[in-house]
C-alpha positions as CSV (number, residue, x, y, z in Angstrom):
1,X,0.0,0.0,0.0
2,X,2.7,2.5,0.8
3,X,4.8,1.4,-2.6
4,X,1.1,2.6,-4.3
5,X,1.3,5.9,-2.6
6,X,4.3,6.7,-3.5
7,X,3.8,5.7,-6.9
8,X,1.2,7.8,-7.1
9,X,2.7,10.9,-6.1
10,X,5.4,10.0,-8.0
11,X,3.0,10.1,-11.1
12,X,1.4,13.2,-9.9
13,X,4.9,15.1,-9.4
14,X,5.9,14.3,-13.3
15,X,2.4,15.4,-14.5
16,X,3.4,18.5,-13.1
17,X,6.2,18.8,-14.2
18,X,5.5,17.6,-17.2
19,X,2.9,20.4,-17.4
20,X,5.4,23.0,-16.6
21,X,7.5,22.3,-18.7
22,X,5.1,22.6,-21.8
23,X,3.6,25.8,-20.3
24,X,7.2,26.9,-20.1
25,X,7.9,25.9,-23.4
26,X,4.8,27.6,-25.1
27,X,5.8,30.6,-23.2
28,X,9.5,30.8,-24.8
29,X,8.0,30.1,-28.1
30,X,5.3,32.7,-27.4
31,X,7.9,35.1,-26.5
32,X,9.9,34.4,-29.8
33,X,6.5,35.0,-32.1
34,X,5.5,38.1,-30.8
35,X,8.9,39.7,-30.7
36,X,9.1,40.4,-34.5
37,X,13.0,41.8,-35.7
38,X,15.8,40.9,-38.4
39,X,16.6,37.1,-37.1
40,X,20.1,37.8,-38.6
41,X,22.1,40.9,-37.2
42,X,22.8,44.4,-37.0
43,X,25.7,47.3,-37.7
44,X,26.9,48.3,-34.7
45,X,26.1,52.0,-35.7
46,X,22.5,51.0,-37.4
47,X,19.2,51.5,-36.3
48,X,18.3,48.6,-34.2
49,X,14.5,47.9,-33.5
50,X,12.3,45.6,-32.5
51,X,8.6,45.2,-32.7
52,X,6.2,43.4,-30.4
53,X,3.6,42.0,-32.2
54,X,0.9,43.3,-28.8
55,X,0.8,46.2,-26.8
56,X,3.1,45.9,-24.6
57,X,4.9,48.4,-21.8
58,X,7.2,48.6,-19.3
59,X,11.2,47.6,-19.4
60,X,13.0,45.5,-22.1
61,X,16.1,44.0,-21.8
62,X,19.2,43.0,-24.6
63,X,20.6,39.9,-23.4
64,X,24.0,38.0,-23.8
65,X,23.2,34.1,-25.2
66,X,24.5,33.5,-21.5
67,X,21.9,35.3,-19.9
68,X,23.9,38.3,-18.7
69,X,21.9,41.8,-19.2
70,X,23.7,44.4,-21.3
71,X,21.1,46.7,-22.1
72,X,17.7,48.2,-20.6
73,X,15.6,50.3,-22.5
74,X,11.6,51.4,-22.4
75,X,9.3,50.0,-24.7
76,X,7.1,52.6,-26.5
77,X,3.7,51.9,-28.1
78,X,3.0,52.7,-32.0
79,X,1.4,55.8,-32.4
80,X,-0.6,53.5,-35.6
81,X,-2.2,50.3,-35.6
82,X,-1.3,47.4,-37.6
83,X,-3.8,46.2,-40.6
84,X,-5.3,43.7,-38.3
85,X,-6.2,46.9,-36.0
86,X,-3.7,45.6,-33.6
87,X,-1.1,48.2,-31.8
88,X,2.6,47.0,-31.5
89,X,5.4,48.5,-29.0
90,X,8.8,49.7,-30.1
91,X,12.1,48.3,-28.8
92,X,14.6,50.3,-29.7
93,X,18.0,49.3,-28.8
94,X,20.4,51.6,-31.6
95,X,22.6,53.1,-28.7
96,X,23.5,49.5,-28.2
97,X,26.4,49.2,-30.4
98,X,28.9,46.4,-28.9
99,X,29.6,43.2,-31.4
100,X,28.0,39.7,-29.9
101,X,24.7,37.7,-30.3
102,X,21.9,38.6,-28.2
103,X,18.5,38.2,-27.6
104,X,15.9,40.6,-26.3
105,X,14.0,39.4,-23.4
106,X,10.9,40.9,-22.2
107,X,10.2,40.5,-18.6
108,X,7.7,37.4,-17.9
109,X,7.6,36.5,-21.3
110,X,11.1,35.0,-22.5
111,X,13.4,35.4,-25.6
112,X,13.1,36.7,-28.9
113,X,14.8,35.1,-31.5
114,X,18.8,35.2,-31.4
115,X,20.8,38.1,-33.7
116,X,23.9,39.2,-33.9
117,X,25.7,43.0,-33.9
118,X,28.6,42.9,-35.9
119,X,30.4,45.0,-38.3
120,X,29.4,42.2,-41.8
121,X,26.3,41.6,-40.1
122,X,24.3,41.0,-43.5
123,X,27.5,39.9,-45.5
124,X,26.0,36.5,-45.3
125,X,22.8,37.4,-46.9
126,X,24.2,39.8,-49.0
127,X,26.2,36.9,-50.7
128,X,23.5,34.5,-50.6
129,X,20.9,36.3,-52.3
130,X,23.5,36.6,-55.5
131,X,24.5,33.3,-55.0
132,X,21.5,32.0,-55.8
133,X,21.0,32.8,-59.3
134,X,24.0,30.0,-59.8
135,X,21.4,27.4,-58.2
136,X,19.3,28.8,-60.9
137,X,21.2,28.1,-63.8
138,X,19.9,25.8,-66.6
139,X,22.4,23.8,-69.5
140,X,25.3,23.4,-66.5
141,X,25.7,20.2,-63.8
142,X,26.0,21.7,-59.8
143,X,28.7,20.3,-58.8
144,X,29.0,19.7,-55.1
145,X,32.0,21.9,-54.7
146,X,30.0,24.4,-55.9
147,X,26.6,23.7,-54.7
148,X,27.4,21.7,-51.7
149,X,24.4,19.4,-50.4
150,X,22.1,21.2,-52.8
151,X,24.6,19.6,-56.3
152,X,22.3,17.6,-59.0
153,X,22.8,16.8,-62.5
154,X,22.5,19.4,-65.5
155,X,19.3,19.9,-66.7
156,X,17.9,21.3,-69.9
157,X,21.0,21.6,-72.4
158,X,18.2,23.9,-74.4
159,X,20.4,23.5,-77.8
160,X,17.5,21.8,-79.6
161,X,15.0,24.4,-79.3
162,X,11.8,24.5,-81.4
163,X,10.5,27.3,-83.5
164,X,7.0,27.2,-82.3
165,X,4.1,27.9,-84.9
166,X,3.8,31.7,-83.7
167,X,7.3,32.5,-83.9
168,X,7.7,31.5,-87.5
169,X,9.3,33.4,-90.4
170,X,10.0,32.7,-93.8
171,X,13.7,32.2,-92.7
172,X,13.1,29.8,-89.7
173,X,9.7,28.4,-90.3
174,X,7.8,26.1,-87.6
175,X,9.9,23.3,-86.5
176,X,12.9,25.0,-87.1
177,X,15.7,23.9,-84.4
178,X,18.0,26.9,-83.1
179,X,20.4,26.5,-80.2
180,X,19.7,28.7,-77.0
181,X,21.4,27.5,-73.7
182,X,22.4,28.9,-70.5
183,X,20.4,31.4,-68.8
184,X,17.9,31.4,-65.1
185,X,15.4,29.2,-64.6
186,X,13.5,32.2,-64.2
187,X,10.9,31.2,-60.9
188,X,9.9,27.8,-59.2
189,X,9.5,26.6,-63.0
190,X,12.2,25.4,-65.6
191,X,11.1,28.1,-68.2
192,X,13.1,31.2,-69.4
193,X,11.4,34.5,-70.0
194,X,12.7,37.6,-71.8
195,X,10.7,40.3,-69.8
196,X,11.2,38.9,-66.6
197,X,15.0,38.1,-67.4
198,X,15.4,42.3,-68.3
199,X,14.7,43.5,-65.0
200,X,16.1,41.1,-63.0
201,X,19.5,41.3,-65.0
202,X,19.1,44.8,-65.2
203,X,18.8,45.0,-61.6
204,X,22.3,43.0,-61.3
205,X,23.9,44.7,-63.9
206,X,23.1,48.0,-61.7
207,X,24.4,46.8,-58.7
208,X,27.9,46.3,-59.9
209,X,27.8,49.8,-62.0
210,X,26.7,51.5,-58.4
211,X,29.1,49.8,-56.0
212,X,31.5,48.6,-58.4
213,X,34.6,48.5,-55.9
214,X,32.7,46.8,-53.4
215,X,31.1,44.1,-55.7
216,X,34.6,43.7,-57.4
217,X,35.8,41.7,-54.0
218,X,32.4,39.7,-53.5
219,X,33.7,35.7,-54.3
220,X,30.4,33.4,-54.3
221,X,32.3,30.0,-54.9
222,X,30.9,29.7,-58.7
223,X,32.6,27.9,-61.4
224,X,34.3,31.3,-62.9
225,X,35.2,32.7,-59.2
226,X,38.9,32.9,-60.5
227,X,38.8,34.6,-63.5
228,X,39.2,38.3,-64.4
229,X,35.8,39.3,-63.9
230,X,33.9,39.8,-60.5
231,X,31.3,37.0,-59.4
232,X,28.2,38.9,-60.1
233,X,29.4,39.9,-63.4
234,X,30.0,36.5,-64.2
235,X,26.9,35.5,-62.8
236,X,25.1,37.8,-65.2
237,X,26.9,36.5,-68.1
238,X,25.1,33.1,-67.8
239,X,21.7,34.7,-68.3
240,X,23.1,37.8,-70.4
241,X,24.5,35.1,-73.5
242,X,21.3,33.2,-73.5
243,X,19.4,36.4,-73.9
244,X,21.5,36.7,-77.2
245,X,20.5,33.9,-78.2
246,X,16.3,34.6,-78.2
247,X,17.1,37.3,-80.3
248,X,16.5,36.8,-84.8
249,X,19.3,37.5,-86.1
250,X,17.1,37.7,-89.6
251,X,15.4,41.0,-88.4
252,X,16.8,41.8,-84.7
253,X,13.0,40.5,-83.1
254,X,13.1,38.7,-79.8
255,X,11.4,35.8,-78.7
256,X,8.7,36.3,-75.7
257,X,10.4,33.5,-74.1
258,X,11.5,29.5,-74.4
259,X,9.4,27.3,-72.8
260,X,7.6,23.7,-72.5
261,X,4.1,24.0,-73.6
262,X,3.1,23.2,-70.0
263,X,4.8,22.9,-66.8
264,X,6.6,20.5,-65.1
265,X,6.0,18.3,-62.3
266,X,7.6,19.0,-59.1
267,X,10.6,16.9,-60.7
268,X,14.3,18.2,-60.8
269,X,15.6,19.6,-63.6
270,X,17.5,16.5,-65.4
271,X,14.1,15.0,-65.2
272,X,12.2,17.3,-67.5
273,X,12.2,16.3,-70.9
274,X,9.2,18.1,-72.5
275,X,10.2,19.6,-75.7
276,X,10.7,23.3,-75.7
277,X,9.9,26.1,-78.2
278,X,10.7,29.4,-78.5
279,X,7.1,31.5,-79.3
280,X,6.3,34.6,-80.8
281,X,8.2,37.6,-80.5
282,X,7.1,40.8,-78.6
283,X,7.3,44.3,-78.4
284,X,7.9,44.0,-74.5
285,X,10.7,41.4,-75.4
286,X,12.6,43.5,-77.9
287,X,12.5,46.5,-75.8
288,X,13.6,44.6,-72.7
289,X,16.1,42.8,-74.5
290,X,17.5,46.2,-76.0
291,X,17.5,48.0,-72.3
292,X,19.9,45.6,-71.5
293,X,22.2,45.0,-73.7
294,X,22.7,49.0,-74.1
295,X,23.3,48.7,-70.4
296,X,25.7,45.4,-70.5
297,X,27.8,47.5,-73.3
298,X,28.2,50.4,-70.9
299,X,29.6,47.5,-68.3
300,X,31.7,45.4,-70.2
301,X,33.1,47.7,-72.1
302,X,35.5,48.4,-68.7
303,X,36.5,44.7,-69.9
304,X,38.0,44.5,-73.0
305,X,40.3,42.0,-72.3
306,X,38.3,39.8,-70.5
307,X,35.2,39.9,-72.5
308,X,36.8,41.1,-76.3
309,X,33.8,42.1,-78.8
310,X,31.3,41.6,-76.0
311,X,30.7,45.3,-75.7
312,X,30.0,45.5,-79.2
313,X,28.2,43.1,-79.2
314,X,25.5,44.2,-76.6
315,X,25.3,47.8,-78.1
316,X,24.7,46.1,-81.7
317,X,21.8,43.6,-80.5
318,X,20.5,46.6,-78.4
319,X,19.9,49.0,-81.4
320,X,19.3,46.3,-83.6
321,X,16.0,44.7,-81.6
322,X,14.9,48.4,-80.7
323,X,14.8,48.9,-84.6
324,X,12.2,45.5,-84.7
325,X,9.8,47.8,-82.0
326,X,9.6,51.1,-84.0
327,X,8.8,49.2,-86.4
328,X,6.1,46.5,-84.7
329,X,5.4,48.9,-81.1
330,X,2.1,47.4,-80.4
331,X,2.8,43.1,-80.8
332,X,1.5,42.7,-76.9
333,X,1.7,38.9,-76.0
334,X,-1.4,37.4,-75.6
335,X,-1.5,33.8,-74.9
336,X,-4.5,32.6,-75.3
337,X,-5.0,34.7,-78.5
338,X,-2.1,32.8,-79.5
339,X,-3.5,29.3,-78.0
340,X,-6.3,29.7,-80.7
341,X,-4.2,30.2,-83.7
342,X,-1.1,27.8,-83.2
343,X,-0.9,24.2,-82.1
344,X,0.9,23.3,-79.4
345,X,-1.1,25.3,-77.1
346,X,1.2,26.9,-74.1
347,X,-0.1,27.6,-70.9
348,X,3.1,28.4,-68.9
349,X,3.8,32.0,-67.3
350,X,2.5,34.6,-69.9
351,X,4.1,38.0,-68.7
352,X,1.8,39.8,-71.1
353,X,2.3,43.8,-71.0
354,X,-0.9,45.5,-72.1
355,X,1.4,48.8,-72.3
356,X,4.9,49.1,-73.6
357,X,5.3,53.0,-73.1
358,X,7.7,52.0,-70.4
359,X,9.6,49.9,-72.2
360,X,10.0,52.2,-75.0
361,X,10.9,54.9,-72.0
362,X,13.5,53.0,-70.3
363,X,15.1,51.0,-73.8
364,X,15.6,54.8,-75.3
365,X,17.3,56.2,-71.4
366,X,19.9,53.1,-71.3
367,X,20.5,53.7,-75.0
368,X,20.7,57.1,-75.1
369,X,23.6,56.7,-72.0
370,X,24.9,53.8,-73.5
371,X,25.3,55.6,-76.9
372,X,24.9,59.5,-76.8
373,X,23.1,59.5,-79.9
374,X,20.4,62.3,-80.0
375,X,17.7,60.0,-81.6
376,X,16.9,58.3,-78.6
377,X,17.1,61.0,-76.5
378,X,14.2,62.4,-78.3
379,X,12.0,59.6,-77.1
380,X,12.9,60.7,-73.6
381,X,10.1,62.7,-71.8
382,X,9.6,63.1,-67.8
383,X,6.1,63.7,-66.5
384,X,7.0,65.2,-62.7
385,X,3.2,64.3,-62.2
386,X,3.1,60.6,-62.8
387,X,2.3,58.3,-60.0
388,X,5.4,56.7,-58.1
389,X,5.7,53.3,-58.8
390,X,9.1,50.7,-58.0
391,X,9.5,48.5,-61.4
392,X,8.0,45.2,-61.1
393,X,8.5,43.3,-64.7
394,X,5.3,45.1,-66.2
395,X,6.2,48.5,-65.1
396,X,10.2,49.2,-65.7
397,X,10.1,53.3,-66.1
398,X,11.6,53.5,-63.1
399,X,14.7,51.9,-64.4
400,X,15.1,54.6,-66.4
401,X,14.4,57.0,-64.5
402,X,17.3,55.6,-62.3
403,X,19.7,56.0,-65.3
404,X,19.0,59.4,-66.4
405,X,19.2,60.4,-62.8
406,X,22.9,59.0,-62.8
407,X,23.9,60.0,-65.8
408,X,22.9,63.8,-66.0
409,X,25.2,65.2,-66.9
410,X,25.5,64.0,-70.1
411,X,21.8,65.7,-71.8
412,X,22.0,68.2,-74.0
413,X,21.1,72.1,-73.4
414,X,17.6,71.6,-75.2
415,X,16.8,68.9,-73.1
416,X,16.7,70.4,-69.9
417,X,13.7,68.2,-68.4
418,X,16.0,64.9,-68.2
419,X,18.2,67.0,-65.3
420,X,14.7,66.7,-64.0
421,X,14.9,62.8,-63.5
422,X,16.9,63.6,-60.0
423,X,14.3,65.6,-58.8
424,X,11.7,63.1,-59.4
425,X,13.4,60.5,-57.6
426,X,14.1,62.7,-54.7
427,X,10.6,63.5,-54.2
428,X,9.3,60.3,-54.9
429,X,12.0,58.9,-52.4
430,X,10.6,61.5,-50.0
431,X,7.3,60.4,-50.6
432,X,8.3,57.0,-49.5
433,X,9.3,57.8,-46.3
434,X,7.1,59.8,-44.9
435,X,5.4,58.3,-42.2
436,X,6.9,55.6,-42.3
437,X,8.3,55.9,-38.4
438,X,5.0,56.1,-37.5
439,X,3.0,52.6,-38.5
440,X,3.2,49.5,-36.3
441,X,6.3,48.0,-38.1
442,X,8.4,51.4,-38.5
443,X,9.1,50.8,-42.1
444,X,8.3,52.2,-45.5
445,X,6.6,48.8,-47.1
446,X,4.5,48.5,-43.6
447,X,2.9,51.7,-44.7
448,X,0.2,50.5,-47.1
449,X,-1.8,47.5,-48.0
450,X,-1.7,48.1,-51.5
451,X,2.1,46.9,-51.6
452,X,1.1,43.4,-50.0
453,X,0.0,41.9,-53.4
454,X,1.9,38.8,-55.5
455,X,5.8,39.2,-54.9
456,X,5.0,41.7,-52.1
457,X,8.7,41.1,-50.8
458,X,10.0,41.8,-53.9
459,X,7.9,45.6,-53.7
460,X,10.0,46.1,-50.2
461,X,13.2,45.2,-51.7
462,X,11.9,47.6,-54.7
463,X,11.4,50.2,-52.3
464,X,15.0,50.0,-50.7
465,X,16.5,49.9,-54.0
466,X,14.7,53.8,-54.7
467,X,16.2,55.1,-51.2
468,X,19.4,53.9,-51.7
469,X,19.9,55.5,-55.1
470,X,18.2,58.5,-53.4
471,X,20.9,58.7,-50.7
472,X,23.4,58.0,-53.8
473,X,22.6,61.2,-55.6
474,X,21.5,63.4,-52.3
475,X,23.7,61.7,-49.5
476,X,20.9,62.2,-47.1
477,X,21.4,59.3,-44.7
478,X,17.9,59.2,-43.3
479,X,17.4,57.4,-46.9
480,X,19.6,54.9,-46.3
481,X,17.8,54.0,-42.6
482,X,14.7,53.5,-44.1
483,X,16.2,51.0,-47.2
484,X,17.5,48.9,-43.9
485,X,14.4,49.1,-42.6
486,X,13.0,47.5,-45.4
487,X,15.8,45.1,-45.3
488,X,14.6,44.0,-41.7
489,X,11.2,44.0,-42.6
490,X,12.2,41.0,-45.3
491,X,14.3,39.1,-42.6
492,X,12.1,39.2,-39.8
493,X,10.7,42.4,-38.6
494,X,7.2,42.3,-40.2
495,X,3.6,40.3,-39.7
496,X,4.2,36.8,-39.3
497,X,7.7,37.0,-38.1
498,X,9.3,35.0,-40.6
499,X,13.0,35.7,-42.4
500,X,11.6,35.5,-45.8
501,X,15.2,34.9,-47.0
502,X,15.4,30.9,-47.4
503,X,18.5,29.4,-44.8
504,X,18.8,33.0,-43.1
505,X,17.0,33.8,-39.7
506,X,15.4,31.0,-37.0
507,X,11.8,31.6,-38.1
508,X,12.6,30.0,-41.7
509,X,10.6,29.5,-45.1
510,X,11.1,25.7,-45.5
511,X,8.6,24.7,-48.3
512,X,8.8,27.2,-51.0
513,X,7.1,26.8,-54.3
514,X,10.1,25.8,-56.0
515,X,10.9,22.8,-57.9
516,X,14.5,21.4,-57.6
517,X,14.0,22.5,-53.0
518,X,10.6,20.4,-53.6
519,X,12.6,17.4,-55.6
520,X,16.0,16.9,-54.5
521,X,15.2,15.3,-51.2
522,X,17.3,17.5,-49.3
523,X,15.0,18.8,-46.1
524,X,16.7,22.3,-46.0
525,X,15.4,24.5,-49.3
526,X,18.2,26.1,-52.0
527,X,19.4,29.2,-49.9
528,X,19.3,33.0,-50.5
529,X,15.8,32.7,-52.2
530,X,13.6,35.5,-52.0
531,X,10.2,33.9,-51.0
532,X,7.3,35.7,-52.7
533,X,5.6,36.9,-49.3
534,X,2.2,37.7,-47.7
535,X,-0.7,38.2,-50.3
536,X,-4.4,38.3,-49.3
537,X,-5.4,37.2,-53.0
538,X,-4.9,33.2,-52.7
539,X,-4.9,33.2,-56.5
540,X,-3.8,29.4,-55.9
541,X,-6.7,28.6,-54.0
542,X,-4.8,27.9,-50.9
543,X,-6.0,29.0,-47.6
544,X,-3.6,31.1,-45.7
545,X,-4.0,31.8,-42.0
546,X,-4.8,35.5,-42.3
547,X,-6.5,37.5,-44.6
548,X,-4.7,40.4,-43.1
549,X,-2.4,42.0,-45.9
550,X,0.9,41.4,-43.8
551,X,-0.2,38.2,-42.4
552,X,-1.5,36.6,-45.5
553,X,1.2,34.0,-45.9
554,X,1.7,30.1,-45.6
555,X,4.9,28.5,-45.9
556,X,3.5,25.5,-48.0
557,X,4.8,24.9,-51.0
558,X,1.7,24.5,-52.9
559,X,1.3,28.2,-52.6
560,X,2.8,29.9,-55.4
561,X,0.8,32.7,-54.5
562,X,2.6,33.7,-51.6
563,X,5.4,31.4,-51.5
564,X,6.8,31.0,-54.8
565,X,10.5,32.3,-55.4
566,X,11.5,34.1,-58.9
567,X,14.8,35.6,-60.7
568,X,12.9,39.7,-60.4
569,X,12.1,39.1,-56.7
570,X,16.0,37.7,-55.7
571,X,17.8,41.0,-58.1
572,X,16.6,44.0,-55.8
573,X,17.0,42.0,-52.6
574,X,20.6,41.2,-53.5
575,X,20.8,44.8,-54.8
576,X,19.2,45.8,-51.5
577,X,21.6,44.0,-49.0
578,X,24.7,44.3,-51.3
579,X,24.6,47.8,-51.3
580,X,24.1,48.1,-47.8
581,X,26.8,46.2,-46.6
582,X,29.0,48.2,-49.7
583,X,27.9,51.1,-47.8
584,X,27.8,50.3,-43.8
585,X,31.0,51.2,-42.8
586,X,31.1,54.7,-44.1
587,X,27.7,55.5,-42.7
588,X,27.3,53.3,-39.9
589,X,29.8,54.3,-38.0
590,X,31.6,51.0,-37.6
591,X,34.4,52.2,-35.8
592,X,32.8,53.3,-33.2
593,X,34.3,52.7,-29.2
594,X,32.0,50.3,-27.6
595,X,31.3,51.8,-24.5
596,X,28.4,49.6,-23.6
């Protein structure tokens, strides 16, 4: 009877302890959702903030990863409510400056997630989210010293291409095999797409002309990593010669894209075999495709010795396919027009542009630059009025906007209004900003709904892109805080708390929309991909767990709607963090006494 008892209480005592433990345990993880900041580090001179997902008041505490308290500081409660009508409270913590990984603890409820202060802080993400346009690369086996865990076999060679039906021409009629390798995989599909390949390269191409020191000592562990050339302009040659190759060399056209007629199964790459074609050409596609290459002459022709003829021959493909739109500026892609009219019927990703004034606008400012030839700066016209918008494939004005803002210098007398484009930017950069320390999250891409739509990341990593070419040409720093702001939004600091950045941060995407991190049987995804992000429209039909715009994400990678990854989502993020880190020590104050 009294071995029972004791049994019994023995029972009881583990129960609750047992109990305990698992309150204790949903507390910490309690703790680490509601504290919402960049999972991955901080400058030591930086803005460093944290938001708590409830009201909140009282102390807050930075502590060492062995418990000691280094810092104390007063929350403060957000003078605007989130979407979901929800306040947050403030932890600011900037006048914390000394190097180490912390957490911050709030009193009775635990830990946030761990981060680090250090002077390279975002090096590693900065690097990664470049890096990953090589685990993008079609035509070309990853090999494992390269690639590491994430290696597989080559897939699509691409040098048996197809002429489809709507593409045809006299001189290659239907069936007609070209070659066309290399290039991006350009989302979580095995398909590659002019207009969505011109922004993103563009956006690549403009990271090394703005930081080109900087980039020049970046080594991603690529194939070419000891050549002549930096990483990222090597990394931008893989997608920059298959672009050449899309283009007719019969009468300077470019194909919308090369592509299976439907898309793969979640299979890897070696594994699809569907025949692919190269369809009709576009107006969209040649002025994408010209942009560009006027763009990649201006770059490589700083390597002549690496790269001899290159030059030449991006400025000569540039002119030559924006000859093809003056003379066809209205062929607008439209698939299922085209589905009617030519067998095999294609149903991938359609990027069809129902306007191509942009395209026109931005082609003639990288030309003009590229070339100084009068007739394209006479397509050239600024509208100080027109609505603020960052590019997005559809909309790529602003990439030339960013050009002629650069390059001022070089317009002619009677063209006065293209001084203008630094003006515009300015004020639309100012328009960015304002108010933006004053919603729950403290950045500019928490200040709307309307920017939480398909690719919403990509629209924050848009928006830091604008303010750090503002701070380029006005060298106000206040522009440069809110592009890291942004940049913590993406890796932590926003509605659900997740580090959007795949392998970077504790919160982690694991299940993107994305078909070799789907097939290759590794559990951890490819790293440095930008996941799409929260989007209230479920286009896929999947359910997310809030319909609130920042919380409207699911990391399930049936959801291509908000978790799909893509080539002109990755560019401005690796722009973004790039040219932050290119810039941190300078206006960071990195050498800084820690006093703390």
């Amino acid at each position: 009877m009294y071995c029972k008892k004791i049994s019994t209480v023995l029972i009881v005592a583990i129960c609750i302890c047992l109990q305990l433990h698992v309150k204790a345990q949903a507390q910490v993880q309690n703790a680490k959702n509601i504290i919402r900041l960049n999972q991955v580090g901080f400058y030591p001179g930086a803005s460093k903030v944290a938001i708590i997902a409830v009201q909140q008041s009282g102390k807050f505490y930075i502590r060492s990863l062995n418990n000691k308290t280094v810092f104390t500081g007063d929350l403060k409660m957000s003078t605007q409510a989130a979407f979901s009508g929800k306040f947050t409270s403030i932890a600011d913590f900037s006048s914390f400056k000394k190097p180490g990984k912390y957490v911050v603890n709030l009193p009775g409820l635990g830990d946030s997630y761990p981060f680090e202060i250090s002077t390279n802080a975002l090096k590693p993400v900065a690097d990664g989210t470049i890096k990953a346009f090589y685990y993008q690369r079609a035509s070309i086996p990853l090999e494992e010293k390269y690639a590491g865990k994430w290696h597989r076999a080559a897939g699509h060679p691409d040098d048996k291409v197809l002429i489809h039906p709507s593409a045809a021409t006299e001189r290659r009629p239907e069936g007609t095999m070209i070659s066309s390798p290399r290039g991006w995989y350009d989302a979580g599909d095995y398909n590659k797409y002019i207009v969505n390949s011109g922004i993103s390269t563009a956006t690549l191409l403009s990271l090394y002309e703005d930081f080109p020191e900087y980039m020049k000592t970046v080594k991603l562990n690529i194939p070419e990593s000891n050549n002549r050339l930096p990483d990222v302009l090597d990394e931008v040659l893989w997608n920059l010669r298959w672009m050449l190759t899309m283009q007719d060399p019969n009468d300077g056209g470019v194909y919308h894209k090369l592509t299976n007629p439907r898309f793969d199964a979640m299979i890897m790459p070696d594994k699809a075999d569907s025949a692919r074609y190269v369809v009709q050409k576009s107006t969209a596609a040649a002025l994408d495709f010209a942009a560009v290459m006027a763009q990649a002459s201006r770059v490589f022709k700083k390597s002549p010795q690496a790269l001899p003829g290159l030059a030449d021959s991006c400025i000569k493909a540039s002119e030559y396919a924006w000859q093809w739109a003056t003379k066809n500026p209205a062929v607008l892609y439209n698939q299922d027009a085209m589905n009617r009219q030519f067998k095999p019927a294609v149903v991938t990703g359609t990027y069809g542009d129902r306007s191509v004034a942009d395209e026109f606008f931005w082609a003639a400012a990288e030309l003009y630059v590229s070339t100084g030839k009068a007739e394209y700066q006479d397509k050239i016209s600024l509208n100080k009025n027109e609505k603020v918008q960052v590019p997005t494939w559809s909309n790529v004005k602003l990439l030339g906007y960013y050009t002629l803002a650069q390059n001022a210098g070089i317009t002619r007398a009677d063209k006065p209004q293209i001084k203008e484009a630094k003006e515009w930017l300015l004020y639309a950069a100012d328009k960015f900003i304002a108010g933006a320390d004053s919603n729950a999250y403290q950045t500019v891409m928490t200040k709307s709904k309307t920017n939480f739509n398909w690719g919403s990341n990509s629209n924050a990593a848009n928006q830091g892109m604008l303010l750090i070419k503002a701070y380029k040409l006005s060298g106000k720093k206040i522009y440069l805080e809110n592009a890291l702001a942004n940049l913590d939004y993406i890796l932590g600091r926003n509605g659900t708390g997740y580090s959007y950045v795949t392998g970077f941060g504790s919160k982690l995407v694991m299940h993107p929309h994305h078909r070799p991190s789907v097939a290759d049987g590794v559990e951890d995804p490819i790293p440095g991909l930008l996941s799409g992000g929260p989007n209230p429209g479920m286009q896929d039909k999947i359910q997310v767990p809030s319909i609130f715009p920042d919380e409207a994400f699911i990391d399930d990678d049936r959801s291509y709607a908000t978790n799909e990854i893509a080539i002109n989502w990755n560019a401005p993020v690796a722009y973004l963090a790039n040219a932050i880190e290119a810039l941190q020590k300078e206006l960071f104050n990195t050498q800084t006494k820690y006093h703390n």
